[in-house]
RODO-2510 file (C-alpha; in nm, 4 decimals, decimal comma):
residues 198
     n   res          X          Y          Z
     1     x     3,6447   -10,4622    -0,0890
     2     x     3,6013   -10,1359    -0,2893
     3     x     3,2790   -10,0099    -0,3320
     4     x     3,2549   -10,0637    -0,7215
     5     x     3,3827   -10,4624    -0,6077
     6     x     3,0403   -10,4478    -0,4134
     7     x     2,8224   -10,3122    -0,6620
     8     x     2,9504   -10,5278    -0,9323
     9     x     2,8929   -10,8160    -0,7207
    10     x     2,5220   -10,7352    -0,5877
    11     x     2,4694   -10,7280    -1,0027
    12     x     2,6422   -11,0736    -1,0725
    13     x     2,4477   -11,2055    -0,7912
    14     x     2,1389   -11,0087    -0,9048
    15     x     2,1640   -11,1935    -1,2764
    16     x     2,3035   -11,4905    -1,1686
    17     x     2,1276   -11,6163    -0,8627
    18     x     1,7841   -11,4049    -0,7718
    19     x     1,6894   -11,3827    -1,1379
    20     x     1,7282   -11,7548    -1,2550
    21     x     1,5841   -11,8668    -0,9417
    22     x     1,2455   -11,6583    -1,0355
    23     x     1,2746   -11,8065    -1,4381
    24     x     1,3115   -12,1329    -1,2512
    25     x     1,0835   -12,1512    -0,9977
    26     x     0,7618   -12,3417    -1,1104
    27     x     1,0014   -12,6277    -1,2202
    28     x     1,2733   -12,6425    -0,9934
    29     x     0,9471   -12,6743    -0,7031
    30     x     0,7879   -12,9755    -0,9352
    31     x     1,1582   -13,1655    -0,8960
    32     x     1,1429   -13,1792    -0,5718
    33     x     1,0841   -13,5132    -0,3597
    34     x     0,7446   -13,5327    -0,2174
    35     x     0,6255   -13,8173     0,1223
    36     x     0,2515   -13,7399     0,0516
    37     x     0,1556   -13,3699     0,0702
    38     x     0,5122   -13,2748     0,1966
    39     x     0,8231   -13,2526     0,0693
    40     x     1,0999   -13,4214     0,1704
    41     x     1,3755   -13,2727     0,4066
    42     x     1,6841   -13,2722     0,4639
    43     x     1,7573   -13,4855     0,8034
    44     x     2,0012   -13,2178     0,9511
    45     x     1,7976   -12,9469     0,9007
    46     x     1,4962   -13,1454     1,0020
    47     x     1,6896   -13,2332     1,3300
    48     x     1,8215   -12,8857     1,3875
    49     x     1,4134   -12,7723     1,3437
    50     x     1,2903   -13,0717     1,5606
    51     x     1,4760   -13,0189     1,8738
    52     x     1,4300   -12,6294     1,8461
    53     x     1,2047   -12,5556     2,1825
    54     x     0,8631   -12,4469     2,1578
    55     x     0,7847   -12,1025     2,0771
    56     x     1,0809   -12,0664     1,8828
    57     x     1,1016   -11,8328     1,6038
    58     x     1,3246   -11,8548     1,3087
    59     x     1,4010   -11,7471     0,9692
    60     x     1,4354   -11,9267     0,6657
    61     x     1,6576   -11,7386     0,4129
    62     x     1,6100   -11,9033     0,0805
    63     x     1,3314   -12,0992     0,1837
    64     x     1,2193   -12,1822    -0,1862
    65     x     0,9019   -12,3730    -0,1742
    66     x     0,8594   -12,3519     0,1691
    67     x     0,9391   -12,6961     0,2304
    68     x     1,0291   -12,6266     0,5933
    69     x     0,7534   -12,4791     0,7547
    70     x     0,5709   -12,7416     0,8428
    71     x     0,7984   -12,9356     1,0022
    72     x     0,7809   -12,8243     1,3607
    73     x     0,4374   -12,6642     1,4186
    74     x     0,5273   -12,5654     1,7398
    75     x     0,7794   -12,2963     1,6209
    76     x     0,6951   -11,9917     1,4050
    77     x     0,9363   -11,9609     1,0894
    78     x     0,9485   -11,6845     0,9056
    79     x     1,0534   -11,7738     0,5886
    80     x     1,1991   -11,5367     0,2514
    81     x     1,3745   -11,6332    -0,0959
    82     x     1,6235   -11,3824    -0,0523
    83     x     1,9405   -11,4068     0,1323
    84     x     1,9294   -11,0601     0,3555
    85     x     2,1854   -10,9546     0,6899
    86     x     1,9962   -11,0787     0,8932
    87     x     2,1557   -11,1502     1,2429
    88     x     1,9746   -11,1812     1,6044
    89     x     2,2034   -11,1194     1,9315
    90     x     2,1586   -11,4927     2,0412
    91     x     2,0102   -11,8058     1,9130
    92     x     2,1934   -12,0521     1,6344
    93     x     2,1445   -12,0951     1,2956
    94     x     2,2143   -12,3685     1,0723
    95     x     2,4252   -12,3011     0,7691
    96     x     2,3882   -12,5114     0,4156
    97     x     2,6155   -12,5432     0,1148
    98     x     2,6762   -12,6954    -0,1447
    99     x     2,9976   -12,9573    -0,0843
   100     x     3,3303   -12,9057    -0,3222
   101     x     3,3976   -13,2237    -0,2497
   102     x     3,0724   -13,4432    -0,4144
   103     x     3,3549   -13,6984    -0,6466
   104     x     3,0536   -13,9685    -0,5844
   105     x     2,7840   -13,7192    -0,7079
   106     x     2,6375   -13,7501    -1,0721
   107     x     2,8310   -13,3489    -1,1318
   108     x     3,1660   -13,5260    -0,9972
   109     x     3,3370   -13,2060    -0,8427
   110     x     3,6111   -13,2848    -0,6021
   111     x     3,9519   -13,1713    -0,5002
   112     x     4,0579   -12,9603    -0,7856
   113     x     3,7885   -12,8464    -0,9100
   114     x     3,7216   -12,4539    -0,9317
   115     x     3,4868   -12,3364    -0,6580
   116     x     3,3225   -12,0696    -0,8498
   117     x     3,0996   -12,2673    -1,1108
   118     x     2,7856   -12,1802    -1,3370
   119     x     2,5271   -12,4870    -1,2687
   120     x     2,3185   -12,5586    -1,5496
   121     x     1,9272   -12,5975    -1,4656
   122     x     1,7580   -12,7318    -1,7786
   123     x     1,3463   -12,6895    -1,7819
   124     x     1,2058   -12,9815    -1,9386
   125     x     0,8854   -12,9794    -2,0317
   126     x     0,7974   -13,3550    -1,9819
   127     x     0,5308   -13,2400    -1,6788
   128     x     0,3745   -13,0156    -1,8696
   129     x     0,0724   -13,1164    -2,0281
   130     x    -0,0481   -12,9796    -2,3739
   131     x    -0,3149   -12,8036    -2,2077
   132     x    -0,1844   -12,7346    -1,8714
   133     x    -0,2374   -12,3380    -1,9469
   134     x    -0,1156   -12,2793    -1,5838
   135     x     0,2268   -12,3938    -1,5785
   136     x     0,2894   -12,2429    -1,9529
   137     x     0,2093   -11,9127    -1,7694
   138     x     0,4463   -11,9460    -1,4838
   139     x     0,7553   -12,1228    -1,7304
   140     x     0,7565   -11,9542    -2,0003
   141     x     1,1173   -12,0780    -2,1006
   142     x     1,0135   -12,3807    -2,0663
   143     x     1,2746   -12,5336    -2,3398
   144     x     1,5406   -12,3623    -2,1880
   145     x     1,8721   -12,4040    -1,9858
   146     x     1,9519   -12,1863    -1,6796
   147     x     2,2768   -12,1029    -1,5222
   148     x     2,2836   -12,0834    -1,1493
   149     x     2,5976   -11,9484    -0,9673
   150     x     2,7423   -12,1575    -0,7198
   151     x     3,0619   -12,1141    -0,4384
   152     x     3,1289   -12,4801    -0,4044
   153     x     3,2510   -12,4985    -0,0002
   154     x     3,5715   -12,7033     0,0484
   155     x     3,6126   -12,9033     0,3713
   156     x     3,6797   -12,6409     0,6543
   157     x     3,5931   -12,3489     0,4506
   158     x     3,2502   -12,3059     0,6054
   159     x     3,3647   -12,3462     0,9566
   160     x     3,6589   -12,0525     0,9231
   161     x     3,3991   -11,7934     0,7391
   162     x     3,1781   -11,8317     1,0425
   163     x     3,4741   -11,7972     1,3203
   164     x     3,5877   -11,4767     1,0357
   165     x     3,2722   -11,3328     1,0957
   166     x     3,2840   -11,3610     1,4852
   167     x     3,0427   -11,6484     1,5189
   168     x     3,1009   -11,9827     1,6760
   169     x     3,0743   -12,3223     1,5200
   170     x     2,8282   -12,5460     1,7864
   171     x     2,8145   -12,8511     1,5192
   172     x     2,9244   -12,9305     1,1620
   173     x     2,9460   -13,1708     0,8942
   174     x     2,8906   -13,3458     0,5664
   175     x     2,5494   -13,4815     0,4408
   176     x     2,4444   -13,5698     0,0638
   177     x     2,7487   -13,2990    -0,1409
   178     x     2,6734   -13,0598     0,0875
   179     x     2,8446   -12,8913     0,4081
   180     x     2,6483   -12,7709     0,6831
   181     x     2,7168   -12,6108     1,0263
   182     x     2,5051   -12,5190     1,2920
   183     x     2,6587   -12,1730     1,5164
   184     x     2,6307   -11,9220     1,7172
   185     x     2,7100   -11,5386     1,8366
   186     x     3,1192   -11,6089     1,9950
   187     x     3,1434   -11,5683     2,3286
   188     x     3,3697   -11,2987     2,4215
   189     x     3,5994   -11,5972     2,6237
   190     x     3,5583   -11,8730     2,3002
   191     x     3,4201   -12,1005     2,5817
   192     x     3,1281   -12,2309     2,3133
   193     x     3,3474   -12,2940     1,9866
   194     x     3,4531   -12,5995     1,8829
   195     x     3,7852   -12,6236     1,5942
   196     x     3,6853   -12,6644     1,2281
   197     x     3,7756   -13,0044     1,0962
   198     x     4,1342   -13,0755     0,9427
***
């Protein structure tokens, strides 16, 4: 990839990812399931956090609300909006994205589709309360529709882009339109990896 190929995508990604996300913040947080005081999680990702031993540290790249953190007191997460390079030289991470293949979903992308799509986020102000002077402050747009890039993942895709990048897939699969795969550094005899699914 050229260098103006790079630049031009650290600016789509810039307009069309990091800056909706901060236009969208307040209201994409108040959509979000809550059990009490906590949000809901994901099960994988609540597993993967779970059986993590004590002690652990970890980082949560595009952590949004934070939703994770509390999940597993006994490990220290360190947790950031922004996707970064951030690698370690052993340990596992687990890997989320959004499924190509969601036919049963209320968006209906499958097989087909393009993977490259512009998701709309529309702010509604039904929470907001005539004289809730807070959220007004943090949603200004608050009549307004938001489009979010998205790579929809096909089946498999996720699972070669790791093994591309030299990493090896430990565990994978398929949960509510989304793909997810937990891996690891390769070992230099591919002992640890395990074939992405046909």
């Amino acid at each position: 990839m050229s260098h103006a190929e790079q630049e031009h995508g650290a600016e789509y990604e810039k307009e069309h990812v990091h800056s909706v996300y901060e236009r969208i913040a307040p209201h994409f947080s108040s959509t979000r399931y809550k059990v009490g005081i906590f949000y809901r999680s994901w099960p994988i990702v609540e597993k993967f956090l779970r059986e993590l031993p004590d002690g652990s540290i970890g980082l949560d790249v595009g952590c949004g609300n934070g939703k994770y953190l509390a999940v597993n007191k006994n490990i220290f997460i360190i947790a950031f909006d922004r996707g970064s390079d951030a690698s370690t030289s052993a340990g596992r991470a687990l890997i989320y994205v959004w499924a190509l293949e969601q036919k049963d979903s209320r968006r209906g992308w499958d097989e087909g589709h393009v993977q490259d799509v512009m998701v709309p986020w529309v702010m509604k102000d039904d929470k907001k309360k005539p004289n809730d002077v807070e959220y007004a402050a943090k949603a200004p747009d608050a009549r307004t529709t938001h489009y979010r890039y998205y790579h929809l993942y096909r089946k498999g895709e996720l699972e070669r882009n790791v093994t591309e990048a030299g990493g090896t897939v430990l565990d994978s699969g398929y949960e509510k339109d989304n793909w997810w795969a937990i891996v690891g550094r390769s070992a230099t005899d591919g002992s640890n990896r395990i074939s992405p699914p046909g």
